[in-house]
N, C-alpha and C positions, 0 to 999 in steps of 0.2 A: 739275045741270049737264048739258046737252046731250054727247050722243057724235056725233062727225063720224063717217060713213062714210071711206075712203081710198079709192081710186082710182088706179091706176098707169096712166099714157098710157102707149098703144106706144112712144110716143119714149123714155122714161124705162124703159121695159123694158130697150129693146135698147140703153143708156146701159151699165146695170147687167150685163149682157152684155159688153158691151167692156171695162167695169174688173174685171171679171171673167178675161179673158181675159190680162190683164196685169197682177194682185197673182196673188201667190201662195196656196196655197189656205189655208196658218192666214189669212193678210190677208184676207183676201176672207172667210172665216167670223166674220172679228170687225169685220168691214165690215158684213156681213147683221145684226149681232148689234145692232150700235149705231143702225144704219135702226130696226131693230124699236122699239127705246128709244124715237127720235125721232119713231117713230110713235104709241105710245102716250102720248104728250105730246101731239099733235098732236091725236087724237081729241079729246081733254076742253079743251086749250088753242090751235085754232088761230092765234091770232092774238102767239102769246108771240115768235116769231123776226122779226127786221125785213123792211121790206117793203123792194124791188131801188127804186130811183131810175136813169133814164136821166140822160145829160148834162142839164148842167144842173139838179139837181134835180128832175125831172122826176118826178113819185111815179106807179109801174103799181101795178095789181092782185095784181101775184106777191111774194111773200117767197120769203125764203132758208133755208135748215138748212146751216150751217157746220160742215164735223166735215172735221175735217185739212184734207188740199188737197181734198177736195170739197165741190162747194155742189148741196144738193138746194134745186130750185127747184119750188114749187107757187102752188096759186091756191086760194081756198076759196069755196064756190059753194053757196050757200043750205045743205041739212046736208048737203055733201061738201066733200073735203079730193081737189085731183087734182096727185097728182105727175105734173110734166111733164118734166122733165131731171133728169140727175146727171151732173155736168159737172166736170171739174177745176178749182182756180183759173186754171190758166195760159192755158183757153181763156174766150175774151172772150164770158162768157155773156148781156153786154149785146147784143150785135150784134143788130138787127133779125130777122134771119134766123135766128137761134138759138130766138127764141120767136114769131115771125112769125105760126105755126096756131094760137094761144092765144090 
Protein backbone atom coordinates (compact mmCIF):
# COMPACT_ATOMS: atom_id res chain seq x y z
CA UNK A 1 0.00 0.00 0.00
CA UNK A 2 1.41 3.36 -1.07
CA UNK A 3 2.37 6.02 1.94
CA UNK A 4 1.17 9.73 1.00
CA UNK A 5 3.45 12.36 1.86
CA UNK A 6 1.47 15.34 4.06
CA UNK A 7 1.83 18.62 3.30
CA UNK A 8 0.56 21.60 5.53
CA UNK A 9 -0.22 24.97 3.33
CA UNK A 10 0.47 28.19 5.06
CA UNK A 11 -3.15 28.76 5.16
CA UNK A 12 -3.78 25.74 7.15
CA UNK A 13 -0.73 26.48 9.39
CA UNK A 14 -1.84 29.82 10.57
CA UNK A 15 -5.68 28.12 10.67
CA UNK A 16 -4.08 25.98 13.49
CA UNK A 17 -2.64 28.94 14.98
CA UNK A 18 -5.75 30.68 15.51
CA UNK A 19 -7.59 27.70 17.12
CA UNK A 20 -4.82 27.60 18.87
CA UNK A 21 -5.06 30.66 20.20
CA UNK A 22 -8.57 30.31 21.43
CA UNK A 23 -8.93 26.24 23.02
CA UNK A 24 -7.39 25.99 25.93
CA UNK A 25 -4.18 24.45 26.15
CA UNK A 26 -5.40 20.46 27.34
CA UNK A 27 -7.97 21.25 24.15
CA UNK A 28 -5.56 22.24 21.87
CA UNK A 29 -3.10 19.23 23.01
CA UNK A 30 -5.89 16.69 22.30
CA UNK A 31 -6.79 18.71 19.12
CA UNK A 32 -2.82 18.17 17.90
CA UNK A 33 -3.30 14.66 19.10
CA UNK A 34 -6.28 13.55 17.05
CA UNK A 35 -4.80 15.75 13.69
CA UNK A 36 -1.90 13.33 14.14
CA UNK A 37 -4.48 10.12 14.11
CA UNK A 38 -6.27 11.68 11.15
CA UNK A 39 -2.98 11.87 9.61
CA UNK A 40 -1.78 8.57 9.91
CA UNK A 41 -5.03 7.37 8.30
CA UNK A 42 -4.63 9.69 5.72
CA UNK A 43 -1.01 8.56 4.63
CA UNK A 44 -2.20 4.86 3.78
CA UNK A 45 -5.94 5.77 3.07
CA UNK A 46 -6.41 9.12 1.31
CA UNK A 47 -9.35 8.84 -0.02
CA UNK A 48 -11.49 7.12 3.03
CA UNK A 49 -13.16 10.90 4.17
CA UNK A 50 -15.72 12.50 1.68
CA UNK A 51 -15.12 14.72 -0.93
CA UNK A 52 -16.79 18.84 -0.21
CA UNK A 53 -19.71 19.30 -3.00
CA UNK A 54 -20.43 23.08 -4.02
CA UNK A 55 -24.05 24.07 -4.39
CA UNK A 56 -25.75 22.23 -6.23
CA UNK A 57 -23.94 19.21 -6.11
CA UNK A 58 -21.26 20.24 -7.50
CA UNK A 59 -18.33 17.53 -6.80
CA UNK A 60 -14.29 19.58 -6.18
CA UNK A 61 -11.23 18.02 -5.85
CA UNK A 62 -10.97 18.57 -1.86
CA UNK A 63 -12.42 16.33 0.91
CA UNK A 64 -12.99 16.86 4.43
CA UNK A 65 -11.78 15.40 8.01
CA UNK A 66 -14.72 16.10 10.44
CA UNK A 67 -13.51 15.85 14.12
CA UNK A 68 -15.84 18.14 16.41
CA UNK A 69 -16.74 21.52 15.17
CA UNK A 70 -13.80 21.37 12.77
CA UNK A 71 -13.45 20.42 9.30
CA UNK A 72 -9.84 19.74 8.00
CA UNK A 73 -10.01 20.44 4.40
CA UNK A 74 -7.33 18.91 1.95
CA UNK A 75 -6.70 17.77 -1.67
CA UNK A 76 -4.48 14.70 -2.56
CA UNK A 77 -2.09 15.33 -5.39
CA UNK A 78 -0.37 12.41 -7.17
CA UNK A 79 1.77 10.82 -3.70
CA UNK A 80 0.81 14.00 -1.56
CA UNK A 81 -1.73 14.59 0.82
CA UNK A 82 -1.95 18.86 1.23
CA UNK A 83 -3.82 20.18 4.02
CA UNK A 84 -5.10 23.38 3.07
CA UNK A 85 -7.68 24.74 5.92
CA UNK A 86 -8.83 23.96 9.42
CA UNK A 87 -11.80 25.85 9.63
CA UNK A 88 -14.71 25.61 12.11
CA UNK A 89 -18.14 24.46 11.21
CA UNK A 90 -19.81 27.67 11.80
CA UNK A 91 -17.53 29.42 8.99
CA UNK A 92 -18.80 28.78 5.53
CA UNK A 93 -15.91 26.87 4.19
CA UNK A 94 -17.71 26.45 0.90
CA UNK A 95 -17.33 30.12 -0.06
CA UNK A 96 -15.27 30.71 -3.02
CA UNK A 97 -12.91 32.71 -1.46
CA UNK A 98 -12.29 30.38 1.39
CA UNK A 99 -10.45 27.87 -1.08
CA UNK A 100 -9.98 30.20 -4.05
CA UNK A 101 -5.69 29.51 -4.15
CA UNK A 102 -6.39 25.81 -4.42
Amino acid sequence: MAKYKIIIANQADEDLYRISTYLPNNKFKEFRKALKGKYINLKSMPWMYPRLYYEKKTKTDFRKIVYQKYIIIYKIQKSQITILRMVTEKENYLKPKLLKIY
